[in-house]
N, C-alpha and C positions, 0 to 999 in steps of 0.2 A: 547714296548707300555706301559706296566709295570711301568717301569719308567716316561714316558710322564707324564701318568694319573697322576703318586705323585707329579708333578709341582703343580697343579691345587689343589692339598690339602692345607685346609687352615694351618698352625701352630697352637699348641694346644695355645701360649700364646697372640693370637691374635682372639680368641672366646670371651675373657672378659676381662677387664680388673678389676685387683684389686688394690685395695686402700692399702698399708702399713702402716698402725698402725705406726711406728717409726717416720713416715715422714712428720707427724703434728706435731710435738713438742712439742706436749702437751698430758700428759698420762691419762686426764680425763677432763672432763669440768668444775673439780674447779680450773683445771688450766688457763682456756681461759678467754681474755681478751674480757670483754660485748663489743656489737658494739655500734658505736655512733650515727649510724644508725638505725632504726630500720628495713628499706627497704632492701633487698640488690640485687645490678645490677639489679637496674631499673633507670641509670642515665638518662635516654632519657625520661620515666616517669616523673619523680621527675625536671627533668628541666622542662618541659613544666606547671607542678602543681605551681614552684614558679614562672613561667611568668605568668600567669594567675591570679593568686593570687595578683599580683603587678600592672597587667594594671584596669587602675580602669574604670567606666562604664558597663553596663548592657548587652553589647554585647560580650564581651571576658570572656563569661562562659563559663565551660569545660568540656569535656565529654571522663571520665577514661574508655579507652578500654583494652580488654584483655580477654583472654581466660577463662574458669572458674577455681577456685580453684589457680590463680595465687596471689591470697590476690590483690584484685580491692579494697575491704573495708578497709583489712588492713595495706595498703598503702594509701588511703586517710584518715579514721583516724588517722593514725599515723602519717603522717606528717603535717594535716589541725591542729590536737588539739594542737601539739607544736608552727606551726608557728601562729597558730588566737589568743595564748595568748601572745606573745606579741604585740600585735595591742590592738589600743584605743579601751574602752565599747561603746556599743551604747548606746544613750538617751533611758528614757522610752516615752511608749505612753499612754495615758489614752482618753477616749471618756467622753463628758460632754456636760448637756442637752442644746441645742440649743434655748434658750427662742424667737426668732422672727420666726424660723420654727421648729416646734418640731420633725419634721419623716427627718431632716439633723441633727444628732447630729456631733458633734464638735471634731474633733483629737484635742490634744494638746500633742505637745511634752516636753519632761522634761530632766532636767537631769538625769544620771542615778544614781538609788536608791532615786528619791525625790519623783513618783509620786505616792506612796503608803503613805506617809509622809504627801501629796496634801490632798489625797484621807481622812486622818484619821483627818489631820488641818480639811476639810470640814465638816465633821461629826462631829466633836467638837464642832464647834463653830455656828451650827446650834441648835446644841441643848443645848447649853448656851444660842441661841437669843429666842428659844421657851419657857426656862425659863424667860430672861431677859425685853421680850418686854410686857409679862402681869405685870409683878413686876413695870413697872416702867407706864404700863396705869392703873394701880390700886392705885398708891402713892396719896400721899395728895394734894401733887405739883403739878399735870395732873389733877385731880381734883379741883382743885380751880383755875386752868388758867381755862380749861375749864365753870368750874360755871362764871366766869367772859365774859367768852365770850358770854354765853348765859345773865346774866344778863345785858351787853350792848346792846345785842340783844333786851332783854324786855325791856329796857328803849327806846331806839330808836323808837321800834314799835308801845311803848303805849304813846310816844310823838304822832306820826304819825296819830296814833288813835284818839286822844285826839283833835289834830288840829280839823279830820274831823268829832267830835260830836259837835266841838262848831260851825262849819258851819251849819252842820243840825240843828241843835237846834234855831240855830238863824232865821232861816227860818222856824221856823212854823213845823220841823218835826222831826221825832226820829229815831235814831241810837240801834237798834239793832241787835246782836250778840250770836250766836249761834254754836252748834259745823258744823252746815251745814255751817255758811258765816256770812258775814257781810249782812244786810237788811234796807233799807231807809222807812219806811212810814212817810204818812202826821198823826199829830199829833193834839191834842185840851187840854190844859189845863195840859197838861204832860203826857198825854196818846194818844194811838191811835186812831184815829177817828173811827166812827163806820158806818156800811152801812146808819145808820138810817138817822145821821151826812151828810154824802158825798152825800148825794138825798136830802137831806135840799137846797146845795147850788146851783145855780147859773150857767148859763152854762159858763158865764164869766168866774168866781171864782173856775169852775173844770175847765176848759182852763190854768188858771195861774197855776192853782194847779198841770196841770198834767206838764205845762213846767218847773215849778220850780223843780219838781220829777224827772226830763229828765238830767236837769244841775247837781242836787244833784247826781245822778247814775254816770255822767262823772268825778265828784267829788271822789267819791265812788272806780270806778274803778282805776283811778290814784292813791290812795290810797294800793289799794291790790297789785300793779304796785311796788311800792315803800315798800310795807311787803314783796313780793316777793326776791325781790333787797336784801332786807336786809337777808331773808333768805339764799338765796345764799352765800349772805357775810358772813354769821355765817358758814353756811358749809366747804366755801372755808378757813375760819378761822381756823376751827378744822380740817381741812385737813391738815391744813400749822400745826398746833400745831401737829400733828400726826407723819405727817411727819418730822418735829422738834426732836421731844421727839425720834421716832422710829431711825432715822439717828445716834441720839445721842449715843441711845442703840447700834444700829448696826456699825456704823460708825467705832468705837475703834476697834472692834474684823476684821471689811474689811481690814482696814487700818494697822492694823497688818497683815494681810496676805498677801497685797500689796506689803508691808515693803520688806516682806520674800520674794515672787516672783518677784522681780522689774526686774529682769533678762527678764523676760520672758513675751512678750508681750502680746500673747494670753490667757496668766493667767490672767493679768491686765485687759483684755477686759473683762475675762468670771467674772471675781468679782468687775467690774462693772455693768454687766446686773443682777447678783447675789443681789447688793444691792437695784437696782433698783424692782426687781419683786419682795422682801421683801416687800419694803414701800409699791408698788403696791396692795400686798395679806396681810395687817395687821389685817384683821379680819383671817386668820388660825392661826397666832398667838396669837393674845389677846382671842381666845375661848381655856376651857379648852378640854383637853381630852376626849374625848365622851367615853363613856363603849364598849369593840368589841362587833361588832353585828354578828348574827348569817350565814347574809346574806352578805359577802363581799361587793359585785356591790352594796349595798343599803347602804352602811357606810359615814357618815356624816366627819366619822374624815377628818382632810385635811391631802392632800397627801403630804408629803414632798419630793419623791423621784427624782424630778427635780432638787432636790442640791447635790444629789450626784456624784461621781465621779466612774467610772466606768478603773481603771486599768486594761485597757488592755493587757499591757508587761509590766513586772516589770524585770528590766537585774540588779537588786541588788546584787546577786550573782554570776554573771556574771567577770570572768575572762578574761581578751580580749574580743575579739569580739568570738561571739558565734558558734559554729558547730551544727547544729540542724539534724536530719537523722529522715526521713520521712518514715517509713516502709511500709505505708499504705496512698496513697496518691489520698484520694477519693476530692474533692472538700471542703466540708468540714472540711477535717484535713488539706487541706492546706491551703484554705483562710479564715478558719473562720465560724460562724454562726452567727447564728440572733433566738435565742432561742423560745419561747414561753410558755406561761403557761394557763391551761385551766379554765376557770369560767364558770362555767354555758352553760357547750357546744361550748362556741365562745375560741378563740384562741386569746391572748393579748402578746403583747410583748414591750420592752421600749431598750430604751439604755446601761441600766445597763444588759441587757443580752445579747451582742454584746460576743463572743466569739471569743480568736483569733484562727487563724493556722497557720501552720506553718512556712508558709513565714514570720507570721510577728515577729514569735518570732527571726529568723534567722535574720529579718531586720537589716542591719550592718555590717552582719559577711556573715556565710557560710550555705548554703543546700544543702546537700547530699540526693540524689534520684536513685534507682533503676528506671533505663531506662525501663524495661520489665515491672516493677510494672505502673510507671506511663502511660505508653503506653497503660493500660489496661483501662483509665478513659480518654476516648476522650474530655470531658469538664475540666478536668484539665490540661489536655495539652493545650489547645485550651487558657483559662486564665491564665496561666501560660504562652504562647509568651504575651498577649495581656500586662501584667502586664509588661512584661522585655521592651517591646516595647514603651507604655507610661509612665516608670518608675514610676506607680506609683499602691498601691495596691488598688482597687476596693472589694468591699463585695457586693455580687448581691446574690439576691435568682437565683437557678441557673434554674426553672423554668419561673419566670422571664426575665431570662437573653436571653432566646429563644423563649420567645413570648406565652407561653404554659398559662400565666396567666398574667393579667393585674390590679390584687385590686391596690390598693396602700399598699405602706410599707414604713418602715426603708429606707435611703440610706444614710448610714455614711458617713462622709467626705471622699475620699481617705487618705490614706499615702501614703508621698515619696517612693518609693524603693530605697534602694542600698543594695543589694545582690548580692552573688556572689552562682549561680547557678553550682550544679558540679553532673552531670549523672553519672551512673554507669553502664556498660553494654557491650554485646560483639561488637569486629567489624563490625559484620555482621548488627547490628541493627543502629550503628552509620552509614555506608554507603548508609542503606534503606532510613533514615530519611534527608539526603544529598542530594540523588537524587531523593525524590519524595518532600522535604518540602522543600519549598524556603523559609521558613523564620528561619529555623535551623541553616543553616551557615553563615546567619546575627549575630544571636545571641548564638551562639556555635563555636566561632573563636580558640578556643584553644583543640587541640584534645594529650589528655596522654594518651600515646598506652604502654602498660606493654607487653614484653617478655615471651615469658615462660619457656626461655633455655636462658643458658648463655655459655660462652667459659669455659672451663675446665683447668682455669690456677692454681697456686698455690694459687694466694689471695684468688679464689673463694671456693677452699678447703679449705681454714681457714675461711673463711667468715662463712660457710655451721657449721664446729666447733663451732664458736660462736654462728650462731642462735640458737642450741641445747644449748648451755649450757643459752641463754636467756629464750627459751621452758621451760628449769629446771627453772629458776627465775620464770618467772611469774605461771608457773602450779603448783612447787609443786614437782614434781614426783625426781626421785634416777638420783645421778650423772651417767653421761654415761662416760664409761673408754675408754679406747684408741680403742679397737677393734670393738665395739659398734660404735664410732665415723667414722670409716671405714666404715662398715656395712652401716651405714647412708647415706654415700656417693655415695657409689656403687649402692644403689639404688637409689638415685637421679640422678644417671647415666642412669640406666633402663629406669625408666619411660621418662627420654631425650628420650631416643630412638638412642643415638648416644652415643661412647664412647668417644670422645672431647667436650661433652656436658654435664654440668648439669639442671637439672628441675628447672624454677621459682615456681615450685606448692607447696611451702611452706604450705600449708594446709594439703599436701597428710602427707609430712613429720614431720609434731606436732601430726596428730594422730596415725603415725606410734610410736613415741617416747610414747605417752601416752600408746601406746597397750603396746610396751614394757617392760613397766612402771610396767606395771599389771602381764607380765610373769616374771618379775624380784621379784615382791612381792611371785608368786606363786613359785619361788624357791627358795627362802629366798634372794638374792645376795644383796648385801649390794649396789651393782652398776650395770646397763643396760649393761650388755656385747653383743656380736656377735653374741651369740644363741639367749638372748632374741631378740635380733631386727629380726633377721631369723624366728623364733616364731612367731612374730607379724605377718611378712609382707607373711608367710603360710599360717597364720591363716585367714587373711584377703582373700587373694585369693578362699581358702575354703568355707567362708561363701558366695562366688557368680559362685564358679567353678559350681555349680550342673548341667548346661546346656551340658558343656564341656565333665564332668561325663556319663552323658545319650549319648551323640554321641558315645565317645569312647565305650560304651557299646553297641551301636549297630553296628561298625564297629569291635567290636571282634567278636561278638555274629554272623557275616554275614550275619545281616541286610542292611547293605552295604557295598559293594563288595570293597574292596583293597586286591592287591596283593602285598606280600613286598617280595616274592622271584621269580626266574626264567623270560624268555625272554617272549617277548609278542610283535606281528605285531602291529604297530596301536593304541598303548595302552599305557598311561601313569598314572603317580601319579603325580598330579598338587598338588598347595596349596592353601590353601582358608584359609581369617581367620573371625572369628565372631568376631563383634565391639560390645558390650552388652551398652557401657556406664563406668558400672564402673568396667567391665573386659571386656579384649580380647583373643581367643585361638585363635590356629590354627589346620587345618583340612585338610586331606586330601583328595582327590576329582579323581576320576577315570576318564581321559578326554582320549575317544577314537575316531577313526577318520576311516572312508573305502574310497575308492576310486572303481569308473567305467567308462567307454567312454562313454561320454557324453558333451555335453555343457554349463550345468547349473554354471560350474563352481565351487566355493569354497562355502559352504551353511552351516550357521550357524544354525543350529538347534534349540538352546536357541534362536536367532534374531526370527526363526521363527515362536515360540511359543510363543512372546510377554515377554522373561523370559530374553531376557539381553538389562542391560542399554548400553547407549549411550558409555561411553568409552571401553566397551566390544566388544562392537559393531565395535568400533574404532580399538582397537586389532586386530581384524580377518581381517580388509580391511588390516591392514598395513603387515600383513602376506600374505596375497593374493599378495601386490605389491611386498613383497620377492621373492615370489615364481617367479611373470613373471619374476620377472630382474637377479633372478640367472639361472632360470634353461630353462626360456623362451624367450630369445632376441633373438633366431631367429626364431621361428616356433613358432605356434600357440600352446596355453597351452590349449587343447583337452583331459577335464578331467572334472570327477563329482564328489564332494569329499562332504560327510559330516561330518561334527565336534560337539560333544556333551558332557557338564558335565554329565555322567550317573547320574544317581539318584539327581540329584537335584531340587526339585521341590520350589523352592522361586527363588527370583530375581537374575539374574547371573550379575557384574559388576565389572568395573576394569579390567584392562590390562595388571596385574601382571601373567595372564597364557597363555598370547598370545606365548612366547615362548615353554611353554608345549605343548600347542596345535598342533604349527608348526612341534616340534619333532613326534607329534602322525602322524601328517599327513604325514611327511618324511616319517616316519618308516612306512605306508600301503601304501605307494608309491612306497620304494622302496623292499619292504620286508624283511626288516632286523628290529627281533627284540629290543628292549629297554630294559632294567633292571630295572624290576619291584621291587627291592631293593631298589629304588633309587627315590626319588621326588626335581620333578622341581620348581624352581619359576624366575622369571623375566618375564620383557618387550622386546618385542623384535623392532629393527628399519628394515626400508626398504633395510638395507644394513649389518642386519644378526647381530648388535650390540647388546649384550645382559644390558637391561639400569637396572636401582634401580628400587626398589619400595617398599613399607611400609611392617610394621609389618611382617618385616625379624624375631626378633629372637621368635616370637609365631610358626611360620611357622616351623621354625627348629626342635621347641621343641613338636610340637603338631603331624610331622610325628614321631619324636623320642620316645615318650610316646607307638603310636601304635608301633610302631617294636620293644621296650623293652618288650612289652606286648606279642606279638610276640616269642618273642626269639630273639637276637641280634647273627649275627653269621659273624661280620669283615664286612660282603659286603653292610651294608644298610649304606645311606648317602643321602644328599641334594645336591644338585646344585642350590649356588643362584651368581647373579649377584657380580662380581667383586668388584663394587662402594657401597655394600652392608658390604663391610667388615669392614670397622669402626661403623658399628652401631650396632656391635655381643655384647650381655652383654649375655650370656649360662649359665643357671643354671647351679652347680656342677654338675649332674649327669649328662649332656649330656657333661661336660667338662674329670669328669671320665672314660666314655664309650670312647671318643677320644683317650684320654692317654691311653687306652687299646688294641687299634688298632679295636674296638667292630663298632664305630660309625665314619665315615667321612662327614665332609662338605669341599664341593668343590665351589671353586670362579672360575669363569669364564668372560670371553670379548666379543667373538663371540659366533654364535651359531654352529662352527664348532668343538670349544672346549668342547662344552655339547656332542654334539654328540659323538664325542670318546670316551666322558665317557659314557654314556648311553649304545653304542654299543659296543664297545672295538674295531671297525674298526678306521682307518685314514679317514680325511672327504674327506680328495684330494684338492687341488689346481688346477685352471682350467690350463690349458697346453698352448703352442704357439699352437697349433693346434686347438685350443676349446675347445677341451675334457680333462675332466676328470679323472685322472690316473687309473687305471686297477685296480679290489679289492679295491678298497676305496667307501668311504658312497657315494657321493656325483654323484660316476660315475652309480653308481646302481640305483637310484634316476633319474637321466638324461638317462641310458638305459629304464629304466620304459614308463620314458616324451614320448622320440624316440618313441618307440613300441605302445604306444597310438597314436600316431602321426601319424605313418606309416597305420598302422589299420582303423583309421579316412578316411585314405586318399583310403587305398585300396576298400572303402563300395563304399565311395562320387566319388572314381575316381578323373580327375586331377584337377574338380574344387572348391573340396573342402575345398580349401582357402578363393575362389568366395562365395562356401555355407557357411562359416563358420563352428566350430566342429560339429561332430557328434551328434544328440540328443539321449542321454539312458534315459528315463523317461518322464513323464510330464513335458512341459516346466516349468518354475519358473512364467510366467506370466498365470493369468488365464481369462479367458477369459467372465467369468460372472459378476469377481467383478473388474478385469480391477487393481490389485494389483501384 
C-alpha cells in the first residue's frame, strides 16, 4: 500500500516551475532589445482599438474591457497618443456675438491655429476704429461737408420762409416767429392789430378777416410741411455723410479682414453684420471715454464687448488629432459651461464666458472615460448618447435641461460632433450596460477586451525582458541582471495562477521592479538581482499578510481547533482560502460530519444556518447524489447525517470542500478514521470525480505554514485534485520541506484515491456480486448502509419501504413556519 500511496505523490520538480537565467539570452536589460510595442499579448485588444479607430461615425465607439491592473489605460494611451498623431488636426472653434438674436450666440469654425489670430485681428482693429471714427468726425472735411449740408439746409428753409412772409404780408397780416412756432396774425400799418382795432370793424370785415386768417393758417401749415421735409432731408443727409465718412474709416480695416478669412464663410457673414452694427452704434464711437464710475450697472461708457471673439478651442498646439482623458466627468467638464458674474446681487452672463469641456476640446480626435467614473453622473451619460446620437454638441444649463427651471438664458449654437468615444472599464459593467441600455450597443459597436494571462511560450518570456528593461527607461531605476529577470517571470507566473501562463497585470510587475529598485539601493548592488526582486515581492505580501498573521495565531494558540496528527472518525482538515483584494491565504478549516437512523437525510448545517452560499450549497446536493448512486441503488439510503465547518462563523461558499466533506462523511459512516496530518481540497462529481478548483497553491501553503508551526514530522501533506497540478508555483520553503521527504502533496482523479490515502485502506471495487471486497473502505461504508437498512426495516417491519426510512429526530419540515 506503501508503494500505491507514492503514485499519488506529486514530483518535487513539478510544485514550480523555475525560470533559467541562461535561457534569456540576455545577462541584464542593457542587453534587451526595447519593444516596438508598447502593449504586449493583447493582439485581440489592440485589433479591435485600430478597427474602431478607422470606422468613422459616432456609433463605432469602443469600450476597453478588462480586468483591473491589466494596463486598460496604458494600453489606450499608448496606442491612441501614437496612432491620433498621425491623423489630421482638427479646426478651431470660436463663439461670436449674434447681432439679430443676442442669447444664440454664433459657433464658427476656423482653421486650426487661426482662431485666436481671429480673435486678436478683432480686438485690433476695434480699437483702431474707436480711435479712427472720432479723428476722422472731428477733421475739418466732416466738418465743413457737414456746415454745407446744414447751410443748404438754411438757405432752402429761409427761401421757404421767405415765400410765406411775402404771402402774409401782402394780405394785410404778419408773420411771426418764435422759439415756440411760426404765428399768422392780422396786421394794421406793419404792426399788429389791437383789441381796440378788431372791435372797430365790421362784422363784414372780421368775417373776411377771419377767412383770410383760415387760408393764411393752410398757407402756414404747408409751409412747416415743407421745413419738416427738409429737415428730414438734412438728417437723412448726415446720416448718409456719417455713414460715408464711418464706412470709409471702417470699411479698410473690414475689408482687410475679409481679405484674410475669404475661406471662410461664416467669418464673412459675422464681418458683415460687424460692420453693419458699427455705422448702426456711431455715437459709442464718436463719444470720448467717460471716467470709470464707481457704480458699474450705472456707466455710460459703451459696451463694446459684442465684437469680441470668444475662443473656444484653440488645437494650435495640437499634434494630430487630439486624446483628451476626462477624470472627472461631471457635466460640466464635459460639455462645457455658461459662466456668470455677479453685479449687484443679480447674476449676468454673455458669450464671452461660454466655457468648453471636454467633449469639445476632443472634438476630432479622441475621449477617453472611465466607465465607473462616468456611470456616477446619470446627466452626463444621458447627454453624452443624446450628443453621439444627433452628432452634434448641445450646451444646456442642465437644470434647464429637465425642466427644474424656465428663465431664459444662453443657448449657443450647437457644434458638429465627431468623436471617437472610448470607455474604460470591467466586463462586468460593459455586459450590464448591454443588457439593460438599448442605446449602448447602437453606439458602443466596438468592444477591446484585454486578457490578463497569456500562453507561456518563449516570445512571451522575452517580451516579459523587454518590458522590464522599458520599466528601467521610462522610471529611472538600476539595470535588472539575468537572475532578477527570472525572478520577474516566475512571478508573473504566480500571480497567473497557472504554470503555462503568464500575467497581463503589468502594473503588478513595474511596482514590483520599483520596490526592488529601492532594496537594490538599500544594498548598494549596482543591479536588481533575485534577492532584490524576492525582497520586494515579501515585502509587499507583509505589508497586507496581517489578517493571515492573526488567524494563524489563533489556530496555534487553539483558538481554533486543527489537528495535524493522529486518526479521527468523521473529521477532516478541509481548505478555505481568504480573497482580501490585494492578498490571498489559505486556511484551514475543521469539516466534521456524524451520522444516525433516521430520514432526514444528508443536512447541511451551514445551508441551515443561512451561512452557505449557493455553490456550497450545490456541493453537498452533488455529494448527496454520490452517495445514492454509489452506495444506494438498490435500497433505500436510511440515514441522518450532519455536515459542519466547525468554527466558522461568516459566509461558507464554494465547492472546493465538497470533497472533504464526503470523506468526513464516509469516514462517520463507515468508521474508519482520516489522517488528520493530511488536508483536503477539490470538488467532487456525482460519479466520485475529483474536479479543479481555485487558489490551489494559497491552500497548500497556508496548511503548510500551520504544520511547520507545528512540527513537520514526514506524514503531513495535501490532497488536491489531479487537474490542479499545473497551476503549483510553491514557495521555496514548502518546495524545501518536500525535497526533505518532511512535506507531501498528493494529486488525485477519484475520490477513491484520496481515500486510501487518508485511511491507508484499499477503497474496493464493486464485485460481480454487488459487493464490495472484504477489508476495504468502501465495503465498510456499504456494511454500515446494510445495517442502517436492516435496522429501519426491523422497527417499520416489511412495510417500511411502503413508510419510507425511519425518522431519528425532528422532521426537517416544520410545521409552523411551513419551511
Amino acid at each position: 500500500m506503501e508503494n500505491k500511496l507514492r503514485e499519488f505523490e506529486i514530483p518535487v520538480e513539478k510544485l514550480r516551475w523555475e525560470c533559467d537565467p541562461d535561457s534569456l539570452g540576455v545577462k541584464s536589460t542593457e542587453e534587451v532589445q526595447q519593444l516596438q510595442e508598447k502593449v504586449i499579448a493583447q493582439d485581440r485588444a489592440v485589433s479591435a482599438l485600430k478597427f474602431g479607430m478607422k470606422m468613422k461615425g459616432t456609433d463605432y465607439n469602443i469600450f476597453v474591457a478588462g480586468a483591473a491592473r491589466t494596463g486598460l489605460t496604458y494600453l489606450t494611451r499608448s496606442f491612441l497618443e501614437v496612432a491620433a498623431k498621425a491623423e489630421p488636426g482638427p479646426s478651431d472653434w470660436c463663439y461670436v456675438h449674434n447681432f439679430r438674436d443676442p442669447d444664440k450666440p454664433k459657433a464658427i469654425s476656423l482653421a486650426r491655429g487661426t482662431a485666436q489670430q481671429f480673435a486678436d485681428d478683432m480686438d485690433e482693429i476695434i480699437e483702431q476704429i474707436k480711435i479712427q471714427i472720432p479723428e476722422v468726425f472731428e477733421s475739418d472735411d466732416y466738418r465743413h461737408r457737414r456746415e454745407e449740408a446744414h447751410r443748404v439746409f438754411s438757405v432752402e428753409r429761409n427761401k421757404i420762409i421767405g415765400e410765406l412772409d411775402n404771402t402774409v404780408t401782402q394780405d394785410g397780416f404778419i408773420l411771426n416767429m418764435s422759439q415756440a412756432g411760426m404765428m399768422i396774425v392780422p396786421g394794421k400799418d406793419g404792426h399788429p392789430i389791437t383789441e381796440e382795432d378788431l372791435k372797430e370793424l365790421s362784422d363784414e370785415a372780421k368775417e373776411a378777416l377771419r377767412a383770410k386768417s383760415e387760408q393764411l393758417q393752410v398757407e402756414m401749415t404747408n409751409t412747416v410741411v415743407k421745413i419738416r421735409k427738409l429737415e428730414r432731408e438734412l438728417k437723412e443727409r448726415l446720416k448718409e455723410l456719417d455713414t460715408r465718412v464711418a464706412l470709409h474709416a471702417v470699411g479698410f480695416f473690414i475689408d482687410e479682414l475679409q481679405e484674410k478669412y475669404a475661406d471662410s464663410r461664416l467669418v464673412l457673414n459675422y464681418l458683415r453684420d460687424v460692420k453693419n452694427d458699427i455705422v448702426k452704434n456711431l455715437d459709442d464711437f464718436k463719444h470720448a471715454e467717460q471716467p470709470p464710475s464707481p457704480f458699474p450697472i450705472q456707466q455710460n461708457e459703451p459696451d463694446f464687448t459684442r465684437y469680441k471673439v470668444n475662443v473656444f478651442v484653440d488645437n494650435t498646439e495640437a499634434e494630430g488629432a487630439p486624446v483628451v482623458y476626462e477624470v472627472n466627468p461631471t457635466y460640466p467638464n464635459l460639455f462645457g459651461a455658461m459662466e456668470r458674474k455677479a453685479i449687484f446681487g443679480a447674476l449676468f452672463t454673455d458669450f464671452t464666458m461660454i466655457r468648453p469641456g471636454s467633449i469639445h476640446r476632443a472634438n476630432g480626435g479622441y475621449l477617453v472615460i472611465q466607465a465607473r467614473d462616468l456611470l456616477k453622473w446619470f446627466i452626463s451619460w444621458e447627454a453624452l448618447k443624446r450628443a453621439l446620437k444627433n452628432r452634434e454638441i448641445m450646451m444646456e444649463d442642465p437644470a434647464e435641461m429637465y425642466g427644474f427651471i424656465t428663465t431664459k438664458g444662453m443657448r449657443p449654437e450647437p457644434i458638429p460632433l465627431q468623436v471617437k468615444i472610448i470607455l474604460i472599464g470591467e466586463p462586468y459593467i460593459y455586459h450590464l450596460l448591454y443588457q439593460n441600455d438599448e442605446q449602448f450597443e447602437k453606439l458602443f459597436k466596438v468592444k477591446a477586451h484585454l486578457d490578463d494571462k497569456v500562453e507561456r511560450t518563449r516570445e512571451e518570456v522575452l517580451n516579459y525582458a523587454a518590458f522590464a528593461g522599458r520599466v528601467v527607461q521610462e522610471t529611472g531605476i538600476r539595470h535588472i541582471d539575468g537572475t532578477g529577470l527570472a525572478r520577474l517571470i516566475e512571478y508573473g507566473v504566480e500571480i497567473a495562477g497557472r504554470q503555462k501562463k503568464l500575467t497581463l497585470k503589468m502594473a503588478l510587475l513595474r511596482d514590483i521592479l520599483r520596490e526592488a529598485d529601492y532594496w537594490a539601493e538599500m544594498g548598494q548592488a549596482k543591479m536588481i538581482q533575485r534577492q532584490h526582486v524576492d525582497e520586494a515581492i515579501r515585502h509587499k505580501r507583509t505589508r497586507s499578510s496581517l489578517p493571515e498573521e492573526n488567524m494563524r495565531e489563533f489556530l496555534l494558540d487553539g483558538y481554533i481547533n486543527i489537528e495535524t496528527s493522529g486518526d479521527r472518525v468523521g473529521q477532516i482538515n478541509g481548505l478555505s482560502v481568504y480573497d482580501l483584494g490585494d492578498y490571498a491565504f489559505g486556511v484551514p478549516a475543521r469539516i466534521t460530519a456524524s451520522i444516525s437512523l433516521g430520514r432526514q437525510g444528508l443536512i447541511n448545517i451551514d445551508r441551515e444556518s443561512k451561512l452557505s452560499g449557493s455553490l456550497h450549497t450545490k456541493g453537498v446536493l452533488i455529494m448527496e447524489g454520490y452517495l445514492r448512486g454509489r452506495y444506494a441503488s438498490d435500497r433505500p439510503l436510511t440515514l441522518a447525517a450532519s455536515l459542519v465547518f466547525e468554527q466558522s462563523y461568516g459566509q461558507v461558499d464554494g465547492d472546493s470542500a465538497s470533497a472533504a466533506e464526503l470523506f468526513a462523511l464516509l469516514s462517520s459512516i463507515s468508521g474508519v478514521g482520516l489522517k488528520q496530518s493530511l488536508a483536503v481540497t477539490g470538488a467532487i462529481s456525482q460519479q466520485g470525480e475529483i474536479q479543479p478548483i481555485g487558489g490551489v497553491k494559497e491552500k497548500i501553503e497556508g496548511f503548510f505554514e500551520i504544520c511547520q508551526a507545528k512540527g513537520l514530522t514526514g506524514e503531513h501533506g495535501v490532497i488536491i485534485p489531479a487537474a490542479n497540478v499545473p497551476d503549483l508555483m510553491l514557495k521555496g520553503q514548502v518546495i524545501d520541506a518536500v525535497k526533505e521527504g518532511l512535506f507531501k502533496v498528493y494529486a488525485v482523479r477519484h475520490a477513491d484515491e484520496a481515500l486510501e490515502i487518508l485511511t491507508g485502506l484499499e477503497a474496493g471495487k464493486r464485485q460481480e456480486d454487488g459487493h464490495f471486497p472484504k477489508n476495504t473502505f468502501n465495503r465498510a461504508v456499504e456494511d454500515k448502509l446494510t445495517d442502517l437498512a436492516e435496522k429501519a426495516k426491523m422497527l417499520l417491519g416489511n412495510d417500511s419501504e411502503k413508510k419510507g426510512p425511519i425518522e431519528a429526530g425532528p422532521p426537517n419540515n416544520c410545521d409552523s413556519c411551513g419551511k
